[in-house]
C-alpha positions as CSV (number, residue, x, y, z in Angstrom):
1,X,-64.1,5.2,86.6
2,X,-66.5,7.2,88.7
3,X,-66.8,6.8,92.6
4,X,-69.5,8.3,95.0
5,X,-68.9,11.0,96.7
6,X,-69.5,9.8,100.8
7,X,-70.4,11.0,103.9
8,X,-67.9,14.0,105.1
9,X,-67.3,12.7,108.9
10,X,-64.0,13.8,109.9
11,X,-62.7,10.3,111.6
12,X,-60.4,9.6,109.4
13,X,-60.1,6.3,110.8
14,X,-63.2,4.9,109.7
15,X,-62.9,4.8,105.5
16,X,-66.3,5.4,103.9
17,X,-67.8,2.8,102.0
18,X,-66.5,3.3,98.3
19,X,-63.4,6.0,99.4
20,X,-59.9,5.0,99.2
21,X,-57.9,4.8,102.0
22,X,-54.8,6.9,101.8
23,X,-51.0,5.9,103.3
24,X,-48.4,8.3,101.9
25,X,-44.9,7.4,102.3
26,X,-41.0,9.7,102.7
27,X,-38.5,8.3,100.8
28,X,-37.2,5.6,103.1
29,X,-40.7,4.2,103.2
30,X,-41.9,5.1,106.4
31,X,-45.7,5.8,107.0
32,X,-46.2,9.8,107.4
33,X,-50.3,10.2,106.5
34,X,-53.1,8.4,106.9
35,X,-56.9,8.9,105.9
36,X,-59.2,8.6,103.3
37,X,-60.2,10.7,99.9
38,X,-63.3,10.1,97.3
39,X,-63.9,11.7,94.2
40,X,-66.4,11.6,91.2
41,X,-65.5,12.6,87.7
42,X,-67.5,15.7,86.6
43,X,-67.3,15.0,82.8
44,X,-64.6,12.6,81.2
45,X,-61.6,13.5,82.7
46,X,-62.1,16.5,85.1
47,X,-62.7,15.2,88.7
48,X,-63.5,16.4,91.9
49,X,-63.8,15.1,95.8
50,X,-62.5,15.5,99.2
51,X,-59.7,14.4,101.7
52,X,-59.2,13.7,105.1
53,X,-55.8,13.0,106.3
54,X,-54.1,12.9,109.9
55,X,-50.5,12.6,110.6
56,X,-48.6,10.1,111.6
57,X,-46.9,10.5,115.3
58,X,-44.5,12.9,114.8
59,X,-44.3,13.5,110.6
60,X,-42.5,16.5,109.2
61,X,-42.0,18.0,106.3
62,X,-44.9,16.6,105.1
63,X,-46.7,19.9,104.0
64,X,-50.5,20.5,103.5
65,X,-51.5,17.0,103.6
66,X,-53.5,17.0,106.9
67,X,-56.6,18.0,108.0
68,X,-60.0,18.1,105.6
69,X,-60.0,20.2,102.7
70,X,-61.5,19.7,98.8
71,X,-59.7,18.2,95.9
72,X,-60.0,18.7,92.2
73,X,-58.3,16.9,89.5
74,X,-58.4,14.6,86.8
75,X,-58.1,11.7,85.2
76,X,-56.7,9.9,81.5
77,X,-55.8,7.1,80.6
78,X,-55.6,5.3,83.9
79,X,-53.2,8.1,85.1
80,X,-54.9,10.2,87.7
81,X,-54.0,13.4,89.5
82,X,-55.4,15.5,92.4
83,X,-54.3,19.0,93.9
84,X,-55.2,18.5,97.7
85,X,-55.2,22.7,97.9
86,X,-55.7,24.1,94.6
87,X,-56.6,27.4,95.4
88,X,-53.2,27.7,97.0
89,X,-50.2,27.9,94.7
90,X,-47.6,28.7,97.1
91,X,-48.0,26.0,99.4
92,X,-50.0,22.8,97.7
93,X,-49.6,19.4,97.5
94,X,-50.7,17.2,94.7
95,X,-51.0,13.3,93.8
96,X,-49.8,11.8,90.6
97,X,-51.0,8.5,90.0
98,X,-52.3,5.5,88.7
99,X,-55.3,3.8,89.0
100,X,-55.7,0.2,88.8
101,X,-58.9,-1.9,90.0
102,X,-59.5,0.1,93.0
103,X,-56.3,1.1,93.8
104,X,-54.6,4.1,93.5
105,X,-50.6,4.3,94.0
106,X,-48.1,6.8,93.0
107,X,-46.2,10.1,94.4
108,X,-47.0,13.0,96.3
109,X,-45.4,16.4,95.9
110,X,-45.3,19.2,98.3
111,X,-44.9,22.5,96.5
112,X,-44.0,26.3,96.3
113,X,-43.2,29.2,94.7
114,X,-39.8,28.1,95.4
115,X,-40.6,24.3,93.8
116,X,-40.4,21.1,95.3
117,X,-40.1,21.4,98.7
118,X,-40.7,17.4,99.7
119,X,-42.3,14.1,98.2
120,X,-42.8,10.4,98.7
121,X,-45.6,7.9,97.8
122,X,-48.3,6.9,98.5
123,X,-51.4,4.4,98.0
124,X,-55.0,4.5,98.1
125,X,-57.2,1.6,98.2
126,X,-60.6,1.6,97.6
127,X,-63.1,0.0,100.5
């Protein structure tokens, strides 16, 4: 599966044609993020894109997942995952995944040097 990478306007309102458009969830199920995120695989299973994310009204605890940033990643099998800061080990928050005819659902964890310090779900759909 190999999608374009798209224009880099920050509005994450408006999803780019062909990037998924990103909903995580807490625990309970309540909306925290919204956005979008694109990628294209760089060989069979390495990928790499980018993100841009805003909160929710009020969300906490949801870690590094707002703002714009680059992601890297891969892909196997159907199962994907994404590191939304992968330079950054002591504060990083990745996707685990799978993908399945445009869609992209699974969890997201917020972590540290200390370990997990939050997680949900989330979904992306591709437009």
């Amino acid at each position: 599966m190999v999608s374009l990478l798209t224009g880099c306007g920050r509005k994450s309102e408006s999803v780019p044609p062909g990037a998924y458009a990103y909903v995580s969830y807490d625990s309970s199920g309540t909306a925290l993020v919204k956005g979008w995120f694109n990628f294209a695989t760089t060989d069979s299973t390495a990928l790499n894109g980018e993100w841009h994310f805003d909160a929710i009204g009020n969300a906490e605890r949801i870690g590094p997942q707002t703002g714009d940033g680059k992601l890297v990643g891969g892909i196997s099998g159907g199962k994907v995952w994404m590191e939304l800061n992968p330079s950054v080990r002591n504060n990083n928050l990745q996707l685990n995944g799978t993908l399945d005819t445009g869609r992209i659902t699974g969890q997201w964890t917020w972590m540290s040097y200390d370990g997990i310090r939050n997680q949900g779900t989330f979904e992306g759909v591709k437009k």
